[in-house]
N, C-alpha and C positions, 0 to 999 in steps of 0.2 A: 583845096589841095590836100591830097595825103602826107602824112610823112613818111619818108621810108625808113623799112624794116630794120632794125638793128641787128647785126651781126651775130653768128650764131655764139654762141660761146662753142671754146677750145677744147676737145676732149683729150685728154689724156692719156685715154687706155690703151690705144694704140703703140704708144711708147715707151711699155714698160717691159723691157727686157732682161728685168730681174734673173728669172731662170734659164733664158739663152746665155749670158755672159759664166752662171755658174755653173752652167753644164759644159761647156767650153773651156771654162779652166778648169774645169776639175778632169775635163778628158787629156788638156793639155798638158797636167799635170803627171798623170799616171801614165805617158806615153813618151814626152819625153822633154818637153819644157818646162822647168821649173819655176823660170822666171814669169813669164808668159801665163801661166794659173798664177800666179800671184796678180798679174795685171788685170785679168780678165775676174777673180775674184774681187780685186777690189772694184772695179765695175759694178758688179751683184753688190756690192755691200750701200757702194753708192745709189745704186736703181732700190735697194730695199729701202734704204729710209726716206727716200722720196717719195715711192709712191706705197709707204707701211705693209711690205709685205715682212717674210721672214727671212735671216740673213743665215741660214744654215749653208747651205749651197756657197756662197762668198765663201764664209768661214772654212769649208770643209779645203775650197779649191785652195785658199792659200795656206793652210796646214800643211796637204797635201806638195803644194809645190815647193814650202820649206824644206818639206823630207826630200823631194828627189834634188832638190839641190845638194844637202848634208852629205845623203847616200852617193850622190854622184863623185864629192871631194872624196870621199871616203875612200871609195872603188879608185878613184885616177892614184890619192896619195900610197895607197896599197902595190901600186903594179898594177891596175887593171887596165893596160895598153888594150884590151879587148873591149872594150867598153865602148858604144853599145851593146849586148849580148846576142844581140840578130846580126851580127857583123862577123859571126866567127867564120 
């Protein structure tokens, strides 16, 4: 009798979405959720050091979604009732 085959091993590469999470908060960032690039950077910062890519992209989205929050407080504490800017 033969034995059978053992299972393949699990590849991984399929599931490393490093660059789709930090391109996603870094768009979400610059457009209008600040929160949300933060979520979606720390995502990217989680998929880089799993699968050792580079964590620029994370770091950039949540930098970036720091600021549009700050700016956001900023603009509301100011008078900016018109805030978003595409809403005038």
């Amino acid at each position: 009798m033969n034995a059978p085959y053992p299972p393949p091993p699990r590849s991984t590469a399929g599931r490393d979405l490093t660059t789709l999470w930090g391109v996603v908060g870094i768009v979400l960032s610059l457009l209008c959720c600040g929160i949300f690039g933060i979520l979606f950077g720390y995502l990217s910062l989680r998929d880089a050091r799993r699968f050792g890519r580079s964590r620029l992209l994370g770091w950039l989205a949540i930098a970036l979604g720091i600021i549009n929050i700050i700016a956001s407080a900023v603009i509301r504490t100011r008078g900016g009732h018109q805030y978003p800017y595409w809403y005038r």
